[in-house]
C-alpha positions, 0 to 999 in steps of 0.5 A: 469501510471507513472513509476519512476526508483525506482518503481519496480513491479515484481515477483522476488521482493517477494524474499524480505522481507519488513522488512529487507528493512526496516532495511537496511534503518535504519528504526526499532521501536527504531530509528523511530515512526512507530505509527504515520505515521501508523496513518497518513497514515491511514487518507491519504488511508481513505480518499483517497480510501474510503471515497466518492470513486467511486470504493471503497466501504466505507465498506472497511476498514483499520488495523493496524499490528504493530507486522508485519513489513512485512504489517504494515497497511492492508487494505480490499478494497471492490469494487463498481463493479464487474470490479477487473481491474478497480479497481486495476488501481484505486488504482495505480492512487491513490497512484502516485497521493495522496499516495506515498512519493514524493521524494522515496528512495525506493518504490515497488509495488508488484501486485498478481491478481486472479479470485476474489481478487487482493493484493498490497503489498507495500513498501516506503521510503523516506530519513526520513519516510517508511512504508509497507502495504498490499492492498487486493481488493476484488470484491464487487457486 
């Protein structure tokens, strides 16, 4: 998997809020149209992990949290199987391959993996656009 030098996964980052990133780098519902790229965004994850996906089941699905900067959009992925590793390795390629900014400013990925759930919190900037989600994978069948 790809691993550029401002991608970052560690416990330690759970010390740090998004939102305060988000701040640090300019970015706050003033100054930037977090609305729409919620919406982009939401089209982008759709089609890449949902929709026709061999390991995400379209039962899955995408919410916005405007009120949360922390996890601006959450998204429930539902798997296909039962392989929770798998899936969450999907998702990785995924990201580094469809989702992420191409040029980051910033980007963490912080993974928690339990028996029957994984979570990805994300955060990503670029010099004009950021955005925080909240990926939960759940075992399917």
């Amino acid at each position: 998997m790809a691993n550029s030098a401002n991608d970052t996964r560690s416990p330690a980052l759970n010390k740090h809020k998004f939102a305060s990133l988000l701040l640090q780098h300019g970015f706050t519902p003033k100054t930037y149209d977090f609305d729409s790229t919620m919406l982009g965004f939401q089209h982008d994850i759709f089609n890449a992990l949902i929709h026709n996906d061999p390991v995400f089941s379209e039962q899955s699905f995408i919410r916005e949290e405007p009120d949360c900067p922390d996890a601006l959009l959450r998204c429930e992925l539902v798997t296909q199987s039962d392989d929770l590793s798998a899936a969450v390795q999907h998702f990785h390629a995924r990201w580094f391959e469809e989702l992420r900014y191409s040029k980051s400013v910033l980007e963490l990925l912080n993974l928690e993996m339990h028996e029957d759930a994984a979570s990805i919190r994300v955060l990503t900037i670029s010099k004009a656009n950021a955005m925080t989600f909240v990926f939960n994978i759940q075992r399917g069948a």
